[in-house]
Legacy VTK file of the C-alpha trace (Angstrom):
# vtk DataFile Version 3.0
C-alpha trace
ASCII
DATASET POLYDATA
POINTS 280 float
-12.531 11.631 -3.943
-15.023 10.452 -6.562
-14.888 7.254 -8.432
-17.019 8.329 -11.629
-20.262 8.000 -13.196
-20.148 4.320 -13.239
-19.559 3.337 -9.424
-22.027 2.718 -7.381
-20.210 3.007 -3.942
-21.072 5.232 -1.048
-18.552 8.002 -0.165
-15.841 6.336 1.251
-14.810 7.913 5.002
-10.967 8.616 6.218
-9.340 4.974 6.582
-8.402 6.578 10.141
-9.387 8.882 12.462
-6.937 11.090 14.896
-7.570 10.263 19.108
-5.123 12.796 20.435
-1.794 10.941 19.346
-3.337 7.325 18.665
-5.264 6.436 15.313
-8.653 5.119 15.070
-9.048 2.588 12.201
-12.013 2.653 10.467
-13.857 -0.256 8.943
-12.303 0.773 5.486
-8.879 -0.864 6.876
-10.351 -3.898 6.703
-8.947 -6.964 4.943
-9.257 -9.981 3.016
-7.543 -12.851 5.327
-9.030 -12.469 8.944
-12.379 -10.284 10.212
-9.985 -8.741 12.856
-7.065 -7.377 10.845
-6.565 -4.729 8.523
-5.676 -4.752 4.265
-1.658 -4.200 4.879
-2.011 -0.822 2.689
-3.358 1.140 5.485
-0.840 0.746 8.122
1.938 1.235 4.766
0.405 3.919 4.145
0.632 5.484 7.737
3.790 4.352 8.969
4.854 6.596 5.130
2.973 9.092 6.969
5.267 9.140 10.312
8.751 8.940 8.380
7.322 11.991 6.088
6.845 14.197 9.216
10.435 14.191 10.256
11.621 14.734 6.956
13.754 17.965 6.661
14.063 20.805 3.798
15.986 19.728 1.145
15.958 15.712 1.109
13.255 13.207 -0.070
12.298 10.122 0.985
13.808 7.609 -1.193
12.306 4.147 0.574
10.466 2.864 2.849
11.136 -0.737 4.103
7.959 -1.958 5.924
7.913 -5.329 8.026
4.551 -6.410 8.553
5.316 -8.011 12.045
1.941 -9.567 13.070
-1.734 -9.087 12.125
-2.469 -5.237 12.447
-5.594 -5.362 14.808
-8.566 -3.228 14.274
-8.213 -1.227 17.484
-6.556 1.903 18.601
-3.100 2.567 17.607
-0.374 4.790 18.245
2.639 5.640 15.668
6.033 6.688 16.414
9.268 7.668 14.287
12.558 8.405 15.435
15.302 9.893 13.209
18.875 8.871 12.767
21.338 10.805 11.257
23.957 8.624 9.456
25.655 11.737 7.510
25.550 15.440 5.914
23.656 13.839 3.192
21.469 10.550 4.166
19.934 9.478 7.169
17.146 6.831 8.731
13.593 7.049 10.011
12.928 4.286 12.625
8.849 4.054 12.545
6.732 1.136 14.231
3.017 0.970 14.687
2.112 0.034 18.208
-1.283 -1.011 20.186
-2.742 1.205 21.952
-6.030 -0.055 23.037
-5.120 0.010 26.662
-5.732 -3.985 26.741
-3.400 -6.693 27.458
-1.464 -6.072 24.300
-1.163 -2.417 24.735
2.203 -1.543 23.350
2.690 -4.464 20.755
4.535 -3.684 18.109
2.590 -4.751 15.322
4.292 -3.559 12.277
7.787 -1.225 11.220
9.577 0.679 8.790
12.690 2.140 7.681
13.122 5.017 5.441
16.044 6.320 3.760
16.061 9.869 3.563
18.352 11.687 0.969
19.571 15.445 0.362
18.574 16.541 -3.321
20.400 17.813 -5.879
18.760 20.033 -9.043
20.108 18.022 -11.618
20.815 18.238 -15.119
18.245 17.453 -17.652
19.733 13.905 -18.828
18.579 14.420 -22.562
16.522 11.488 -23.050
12.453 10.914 -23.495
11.064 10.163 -20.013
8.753 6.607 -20.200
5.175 7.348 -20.454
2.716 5.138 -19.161
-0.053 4.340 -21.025
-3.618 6.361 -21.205
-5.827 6.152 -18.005
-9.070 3.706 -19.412
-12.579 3.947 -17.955
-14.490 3.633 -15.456
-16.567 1.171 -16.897
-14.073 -1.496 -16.628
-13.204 -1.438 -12.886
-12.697 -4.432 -11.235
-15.787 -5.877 -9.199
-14.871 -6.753 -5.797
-12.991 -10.111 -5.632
-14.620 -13.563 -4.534
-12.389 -13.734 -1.782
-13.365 -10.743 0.136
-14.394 -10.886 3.854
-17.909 -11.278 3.001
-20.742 -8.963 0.460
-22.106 -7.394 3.828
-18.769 -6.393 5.457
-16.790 -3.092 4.114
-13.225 -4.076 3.127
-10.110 -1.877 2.112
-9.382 -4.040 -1.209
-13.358 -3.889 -2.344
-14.414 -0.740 -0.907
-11.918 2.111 -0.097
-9.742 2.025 -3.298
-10.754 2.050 -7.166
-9.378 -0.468 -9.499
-8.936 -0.112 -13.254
-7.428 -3.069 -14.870
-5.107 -3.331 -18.163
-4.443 -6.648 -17.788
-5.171 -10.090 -15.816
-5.918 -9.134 -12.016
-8.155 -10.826 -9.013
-8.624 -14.426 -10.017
-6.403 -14.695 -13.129
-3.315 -15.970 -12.237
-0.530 -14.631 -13.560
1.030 -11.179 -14.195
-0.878 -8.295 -13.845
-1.271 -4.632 -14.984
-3.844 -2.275 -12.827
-4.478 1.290 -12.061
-5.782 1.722 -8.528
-6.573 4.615 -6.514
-8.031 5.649 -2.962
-11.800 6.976 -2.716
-10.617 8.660 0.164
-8.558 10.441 2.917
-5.922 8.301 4.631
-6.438 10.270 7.724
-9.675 12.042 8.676
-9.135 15.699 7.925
-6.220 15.576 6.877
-4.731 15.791 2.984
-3.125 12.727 2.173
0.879 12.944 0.318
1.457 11.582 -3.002
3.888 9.453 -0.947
1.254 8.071 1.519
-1.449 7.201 -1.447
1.736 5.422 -3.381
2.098 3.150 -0.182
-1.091 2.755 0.084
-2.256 0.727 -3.133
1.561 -0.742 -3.732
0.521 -3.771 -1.405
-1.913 -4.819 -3.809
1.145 -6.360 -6.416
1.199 -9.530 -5.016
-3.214 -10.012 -5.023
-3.438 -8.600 -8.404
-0.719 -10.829 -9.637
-1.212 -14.205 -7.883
0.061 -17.175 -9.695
-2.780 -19.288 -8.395
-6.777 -19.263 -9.116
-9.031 -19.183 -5.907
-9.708 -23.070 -6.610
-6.554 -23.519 -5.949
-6.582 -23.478 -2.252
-3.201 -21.497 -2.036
-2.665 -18.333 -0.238
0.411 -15.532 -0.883
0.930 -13.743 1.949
2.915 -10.838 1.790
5.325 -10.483 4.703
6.764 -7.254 3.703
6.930 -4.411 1.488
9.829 -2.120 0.170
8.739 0.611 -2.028
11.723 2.552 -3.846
11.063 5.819 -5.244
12.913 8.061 -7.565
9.909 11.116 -7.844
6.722 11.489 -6.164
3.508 10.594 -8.241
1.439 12.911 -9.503
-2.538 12.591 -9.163
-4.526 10.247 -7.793
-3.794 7.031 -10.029
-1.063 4.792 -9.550
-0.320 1.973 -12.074
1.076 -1.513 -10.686
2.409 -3.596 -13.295
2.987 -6.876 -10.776
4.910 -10.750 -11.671
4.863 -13.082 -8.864
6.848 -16.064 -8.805
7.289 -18.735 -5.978
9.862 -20.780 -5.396
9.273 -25.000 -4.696
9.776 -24.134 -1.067
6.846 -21.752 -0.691
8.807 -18.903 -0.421
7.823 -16.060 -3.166
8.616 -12.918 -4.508
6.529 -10.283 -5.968
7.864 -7.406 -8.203
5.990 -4.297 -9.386
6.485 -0.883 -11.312
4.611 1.310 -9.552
4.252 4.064 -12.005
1.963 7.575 -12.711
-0.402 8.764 -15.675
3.398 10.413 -16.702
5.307 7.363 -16.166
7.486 5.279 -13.465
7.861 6.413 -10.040
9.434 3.440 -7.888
9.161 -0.469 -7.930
8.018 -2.314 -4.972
9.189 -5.759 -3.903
6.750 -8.206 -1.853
8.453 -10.923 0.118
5.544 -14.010 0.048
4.955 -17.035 2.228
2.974 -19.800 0.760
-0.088 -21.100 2.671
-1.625 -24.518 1.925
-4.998 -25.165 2.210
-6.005 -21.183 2.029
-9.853 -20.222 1.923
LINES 1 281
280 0 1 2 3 4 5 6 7 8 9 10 11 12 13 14 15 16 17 18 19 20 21 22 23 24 25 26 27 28 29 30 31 32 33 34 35 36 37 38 39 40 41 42 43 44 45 46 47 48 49 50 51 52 53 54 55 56 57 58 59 60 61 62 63 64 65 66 67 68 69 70 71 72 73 74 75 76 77 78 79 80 81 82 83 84 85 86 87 88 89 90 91 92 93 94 95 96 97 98 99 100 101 102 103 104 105 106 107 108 109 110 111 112 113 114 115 116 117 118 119 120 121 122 123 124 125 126 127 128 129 130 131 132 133 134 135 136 137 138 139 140 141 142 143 144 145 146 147 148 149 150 151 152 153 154 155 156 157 158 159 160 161 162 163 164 165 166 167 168 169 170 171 172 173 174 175 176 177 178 179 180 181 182 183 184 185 186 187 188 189 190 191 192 193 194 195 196 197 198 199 200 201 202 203 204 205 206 207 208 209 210 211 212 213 214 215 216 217 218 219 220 221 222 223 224 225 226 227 228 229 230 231 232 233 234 235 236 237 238 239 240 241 242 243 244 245 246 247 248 249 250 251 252 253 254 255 256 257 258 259 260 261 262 263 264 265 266 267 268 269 270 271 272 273 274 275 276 277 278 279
């Protein structure tokens, strides 16, 4: 993918690379809170990837409910999904991303999902004006990469592998937010990546884009999960979050977005966030 005129980055490589049945992550998975762990998009975006390949003719992924167990590591890993019928009509994808570095930790489960798989129906045309999101700006107003990234010398997912077009507020101004972002490239090396897969991808970013504190503020947001409802599959490369984050006196937050298309909503996402004091 290219990012316009007006970026200066290099091509962006695959965010992974296939090892026989284990992934490679590349440096693009990189993210923002330790030098050893990866952006949670990528391994969304992948474990999307798993519950799409057991998906039979005539049913859709409607969610995907991912549980960000522990730090995903930047090392080898393997991905497996196991399906579950529940009837004639729905059914379950299992999915969990283990190590497989052939270390100590070699099978660690690092991160899961659940999908929810339903049959579709052709339905009726409901007689109403879909919602239309509003027109894609330019280029020359993408967001530069964030103060809090893992450093100007080292390649990270949120400053380097995806595109960022904001509408509103965004990376240092707290409050709600309302961004177009997009990958700059594959998911997996050599492979095309689903509408599905880039969704998951850039819906972890709600929470960052819409933090109710400034950097100064020495307060982190991390998101523990990520559920990502769907009722079509975008179209193109753009997705628009529209994100609110609020936070509860406990330090126990929630993050809401509308994850929509350049033709209008597709899903909402929801962010479960634990509050970290004293936060670099």
């Amino acid at each position: 993918m290219t990012c316009g005129n007006e970026c200066h980055h290099a091509p962006v490589t695959a965010l992974f690379v296939p090892d026989g049945d284990r992934l490679l992550p590349t440096p693009y998975t990189g993210g923002p809170w330790r030098a050893d762990a990866q952006h949670g998009g990528p391994p969304s975006a992948i474990l999307g990837r798993s519950i799409e390949a057991v998906v039979e003719p005539g049913e859709r992924i409607a969610r995907v409910a991912i549980e960000l167990v522990r730090p995903v590591p930047l090392v080898p890993l393997r991905v497996v999904a196991e399906r579950v019928g529940v009837s004639r009509r729905v059914a379950h994808v299992e999915a969990r991303i283990e190590v497989a570095d052939g270390g100590e930790r070699d099978g660690q489960v690092v991160a899961t999902a659940r999908g929810l798989l339903l049959a579709t129906t052709a339905m009726p045309d409901p007689g109403y004006a879909a919602d239309e999101a509003e027109a894609l700006i330019g280029p020359e107003a993408a967001v530069p990469a964030p103060d809090w990234a893992t450093g100007a010398e080292t390649i990270g997912y949120h400053k380097d592998a995806v595109e960022h077009r904001p509408v509103s507020g965004g990376f240092g101004a707290p409050g709600p937010a309302d961004q177009w972002i997009r990958l700059r490239g594959p998911l997996v090396e050599g492979e095309h990546t689903s509408p599905l897969c880039r969704l998951l991808a850039v819906a972890d970013f709600g929470s960052g884009i819409s933090s109710i504190f400034d950097f100064s503020a020495g307060v982190g947001l991390i998101n523990a999960d990520i559920t990502v409802a769907v009722h079509r599959e975008p179209i193109g490369d753009w997705i628009r979050l529209q994100s609110t984050t609020r936070i509860g006196p406990d330090g126990v937050g929630l993050c809401t977005t509308i994850l929509s298309d350049e033709h209008g909503p597709v899903g909402t996402g929801l962010q479960s966030l634990l509050g970290v004091l004293g936060a670099d």
